[in-house]
C-alpha positions as CSV (number, residue, x, y, z in Angstrom):
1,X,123.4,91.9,124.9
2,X,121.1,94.2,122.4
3,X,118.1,92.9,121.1
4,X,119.6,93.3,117.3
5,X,122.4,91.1,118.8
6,X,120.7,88.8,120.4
7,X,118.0,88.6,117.3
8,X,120.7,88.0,115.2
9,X,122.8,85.4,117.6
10,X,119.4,83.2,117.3
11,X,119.5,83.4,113.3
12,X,123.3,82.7,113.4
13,X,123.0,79.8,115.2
14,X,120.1,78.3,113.6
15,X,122.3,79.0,110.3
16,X,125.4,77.2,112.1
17,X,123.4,73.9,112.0
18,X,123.4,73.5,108.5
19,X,126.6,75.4,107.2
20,X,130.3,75.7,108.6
21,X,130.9,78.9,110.2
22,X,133.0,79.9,107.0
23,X,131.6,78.8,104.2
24,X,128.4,80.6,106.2
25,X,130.2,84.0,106.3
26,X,131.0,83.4,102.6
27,X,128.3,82.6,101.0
28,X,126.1,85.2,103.0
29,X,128.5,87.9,101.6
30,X,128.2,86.3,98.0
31,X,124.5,87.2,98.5
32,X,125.1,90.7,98.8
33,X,126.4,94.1,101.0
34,X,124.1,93.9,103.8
35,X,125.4,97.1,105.3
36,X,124.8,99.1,101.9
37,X,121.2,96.9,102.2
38,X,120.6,98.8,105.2
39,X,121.0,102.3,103.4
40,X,119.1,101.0,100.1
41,X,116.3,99.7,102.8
42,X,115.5,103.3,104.2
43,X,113.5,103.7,100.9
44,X,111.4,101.0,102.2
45,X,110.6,101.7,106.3
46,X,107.7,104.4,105.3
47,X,106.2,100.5,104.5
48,X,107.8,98.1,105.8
49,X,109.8,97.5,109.3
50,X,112.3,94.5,110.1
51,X,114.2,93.2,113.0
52,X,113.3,93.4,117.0
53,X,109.7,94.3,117.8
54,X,109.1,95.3,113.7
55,X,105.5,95.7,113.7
56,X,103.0,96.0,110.2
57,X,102.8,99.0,109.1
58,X,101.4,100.0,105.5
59,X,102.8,96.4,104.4
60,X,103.4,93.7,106.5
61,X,106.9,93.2,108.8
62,X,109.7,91.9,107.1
63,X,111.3,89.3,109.6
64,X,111.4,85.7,108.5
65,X,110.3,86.5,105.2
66,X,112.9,84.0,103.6
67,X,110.6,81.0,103.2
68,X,107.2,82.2,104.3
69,X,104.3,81.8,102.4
70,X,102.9,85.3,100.5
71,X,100.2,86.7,101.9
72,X,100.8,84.6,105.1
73,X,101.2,86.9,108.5
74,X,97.8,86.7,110.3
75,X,95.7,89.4,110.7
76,X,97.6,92.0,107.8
77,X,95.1,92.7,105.0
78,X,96.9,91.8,102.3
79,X,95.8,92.3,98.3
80,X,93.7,89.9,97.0
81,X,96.4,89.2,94.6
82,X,98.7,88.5,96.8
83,X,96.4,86.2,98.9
84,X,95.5,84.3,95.6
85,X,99.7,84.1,94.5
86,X,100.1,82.1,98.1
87,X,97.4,80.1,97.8
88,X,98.9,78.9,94.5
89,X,102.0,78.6,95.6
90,X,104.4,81.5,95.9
91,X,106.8,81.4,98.8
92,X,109.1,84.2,99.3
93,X,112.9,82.5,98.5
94,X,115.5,84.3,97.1
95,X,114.3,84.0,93.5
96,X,110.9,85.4,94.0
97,X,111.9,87.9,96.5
98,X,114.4,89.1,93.4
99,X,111.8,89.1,91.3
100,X,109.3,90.9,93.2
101,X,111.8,93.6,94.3
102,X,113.3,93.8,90.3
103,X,108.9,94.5,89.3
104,X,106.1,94.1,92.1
105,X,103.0,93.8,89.6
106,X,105.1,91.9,87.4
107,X,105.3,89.3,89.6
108,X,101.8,89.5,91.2
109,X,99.8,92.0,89.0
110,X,97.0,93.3,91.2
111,X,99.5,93.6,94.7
112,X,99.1,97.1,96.4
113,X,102.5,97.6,96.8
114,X,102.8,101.1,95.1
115,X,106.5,100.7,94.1
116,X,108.1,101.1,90.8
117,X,111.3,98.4,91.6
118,X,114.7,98.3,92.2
119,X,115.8,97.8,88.7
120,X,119.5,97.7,89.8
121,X,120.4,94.0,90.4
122,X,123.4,94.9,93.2
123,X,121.1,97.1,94.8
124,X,118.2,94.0,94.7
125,X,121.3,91.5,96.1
126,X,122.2,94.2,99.0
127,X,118.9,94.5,100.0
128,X,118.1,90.6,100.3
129,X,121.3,90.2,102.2
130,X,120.5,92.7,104.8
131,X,117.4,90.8,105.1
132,X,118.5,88.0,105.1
133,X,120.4,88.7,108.3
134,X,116.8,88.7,110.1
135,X,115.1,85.5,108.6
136,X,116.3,82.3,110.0
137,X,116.1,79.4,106.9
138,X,119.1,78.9,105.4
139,X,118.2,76.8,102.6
140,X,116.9,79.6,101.4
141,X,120.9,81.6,100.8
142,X,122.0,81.3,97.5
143,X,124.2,78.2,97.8
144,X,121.1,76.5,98.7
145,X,118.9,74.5,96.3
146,X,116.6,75.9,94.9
147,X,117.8,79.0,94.8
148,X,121.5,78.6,93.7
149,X,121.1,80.0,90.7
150,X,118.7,83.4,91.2
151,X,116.3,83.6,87.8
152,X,114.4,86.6,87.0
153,X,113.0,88.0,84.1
154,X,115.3,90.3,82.3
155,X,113.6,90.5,78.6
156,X,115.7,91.4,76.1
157,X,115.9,94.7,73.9
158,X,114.4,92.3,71.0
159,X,111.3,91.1,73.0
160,X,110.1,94.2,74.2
161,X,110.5,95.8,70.5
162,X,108.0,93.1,69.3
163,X,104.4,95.1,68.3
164,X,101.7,93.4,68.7
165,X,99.1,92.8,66.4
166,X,95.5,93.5,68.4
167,X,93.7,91.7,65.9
168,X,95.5,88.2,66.3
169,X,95.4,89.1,69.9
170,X,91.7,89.3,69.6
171,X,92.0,85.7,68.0
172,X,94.0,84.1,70.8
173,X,92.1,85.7,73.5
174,X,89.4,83.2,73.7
175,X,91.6,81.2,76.5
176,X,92.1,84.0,78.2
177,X,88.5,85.4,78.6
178,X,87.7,81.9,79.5
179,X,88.5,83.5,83.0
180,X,89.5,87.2,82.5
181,X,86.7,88.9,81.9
182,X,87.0,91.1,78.9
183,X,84.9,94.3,80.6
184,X,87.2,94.4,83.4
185,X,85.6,92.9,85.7
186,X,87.6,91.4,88.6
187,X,85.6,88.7,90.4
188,X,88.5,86.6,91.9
189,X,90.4,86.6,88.8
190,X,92.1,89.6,88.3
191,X,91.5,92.1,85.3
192,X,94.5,91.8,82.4
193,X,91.9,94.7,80.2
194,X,93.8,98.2,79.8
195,X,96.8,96.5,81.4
196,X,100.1,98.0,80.6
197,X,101.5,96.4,77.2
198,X,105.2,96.0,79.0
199,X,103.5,94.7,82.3
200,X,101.7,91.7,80.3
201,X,105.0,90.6,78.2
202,X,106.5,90.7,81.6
203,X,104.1,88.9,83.3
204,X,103.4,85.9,80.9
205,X,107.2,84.9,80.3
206,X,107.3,84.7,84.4
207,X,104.7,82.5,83.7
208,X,106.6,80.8,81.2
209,X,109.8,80.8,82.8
210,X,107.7,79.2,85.7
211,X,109.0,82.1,87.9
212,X,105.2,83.0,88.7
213,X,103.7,80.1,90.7
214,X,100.4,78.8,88.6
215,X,100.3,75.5,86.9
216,X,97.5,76.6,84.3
217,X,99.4,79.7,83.8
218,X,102.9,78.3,83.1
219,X,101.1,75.9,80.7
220,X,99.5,78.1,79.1
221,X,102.2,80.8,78.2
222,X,104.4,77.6,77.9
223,X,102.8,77.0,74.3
224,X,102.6,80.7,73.2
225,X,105.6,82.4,70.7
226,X,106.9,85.7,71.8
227,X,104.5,87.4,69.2
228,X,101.6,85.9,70.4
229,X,102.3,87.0,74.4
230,X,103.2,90.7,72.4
231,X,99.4,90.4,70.0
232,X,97.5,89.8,73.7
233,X,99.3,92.2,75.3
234,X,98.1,94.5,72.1
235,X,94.7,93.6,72.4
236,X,94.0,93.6,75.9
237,X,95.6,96.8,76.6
238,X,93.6,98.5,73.8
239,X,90.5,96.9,75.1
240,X,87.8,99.6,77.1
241,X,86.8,98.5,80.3
């Protein structure tokens, strides 16, 4: 036996102990085209490897990512964004690994990943099923709670049309610059000055869809309007660092 077959005999077993062999088949292909994943995924391998002896390259191996913690596989130098995100949190499931394919620094804002997204949803669902095929958690396919139902942030036309007003955004900021610092300075916190007006709207309703993992961050942009995210993201992108 290969060692793609015999990788992927150990994940189909492991899957066997919590679904039928059927309903396993079925619900993996309701997840996406893995083959057509494994074509997409080429635009990936000058960064990432997966499946027997993958090994870090620019970013970190790929196998068993369903379920790990971000920022998690010893001895990679991951961002300190990224690093910060698991500490708070963020496990790679289907809904954040949707998420984070659909807009990296939407997700976590300061990763490294140089990568503009998948913006395509099939293409996002093909590529998580042909990794899926190489991770070994099955609560984490889609018929699984919590991920039944895959969430990401998809703003409408009418959101991202909102223009801010820098001034009120000025107002608001105080909570903000409580920890941001307004020069830029990026001392554990990360820097949200000169940041891309689109990438902040983003950002905060994944906070306050409680898609990004932070408690004080999902509270916070839990109690702000649509044109008060749009006002900071006005001010803080006009700000000079």
């Amino acid at each position: 036996m290969s060692g793609v077959a015999k990788y992927l005999s150990a994940v189909a077993l492991s899957a066997a102990a919590f679904l039928s062999p059927a309903l396993a088949a079925e619900e993996t292909e309701a997840l996406g085209d893995a083959d057509n994943g494994a074509v997409i995924f080429r635009k990936c391998q000058s960064c990432h490897a997966v499946g027997p002896d993958a090994k870090n390259k620019v970013g970190p191996q790929l196998n068993e990512v369903f379920g790990r913690k971000a920022g998690a596989i010893e001895g990679f130098r991951y961002s300190d964004g990224l690093i910060r995100e698991g500490n708070n949190g963020l496990v790679w499931d289907y809904e954040h690994l949707d998420a984070y394919l659909n807009n990296p620094k939407a997700l976590v804002s300061d990763t490294r990943m140089n990568f503009r997204g998948l913006k395509d949803e099939q293409e996002r669902h093909d590529v998580l099923a042909y990794l899926r095929q190489f991770s070994a958690s099955p609560r984490d396919i889609p018929e699984a709670q919590p991920t039944a139902i895959p969430k990401e942030i998809e703003l409408s036309d009418e959101i991202l049309a909102i223009v801010g007003d820098p001034e009120y955004g000025e107002y608001l900021s105080s909570e903000c610059t409580t920890c941001h610092q307004r020069d830029g300075g990026d001392e554990g916190i990360p820097s949200i000055t000169q940041w891309a007006t689109e990438d902040f709207v983003t950002a905060m309703h994944a906070y306050k869809e409680k898609i990004r993992p932070h408690p004080v961050m999902q509270m916070m942009a839990g109690r702000l309007t649509d044109e008060e995210i749009a006002a900071l993201a006005a001010y803080f992108a006009a700000l000079e660092d």
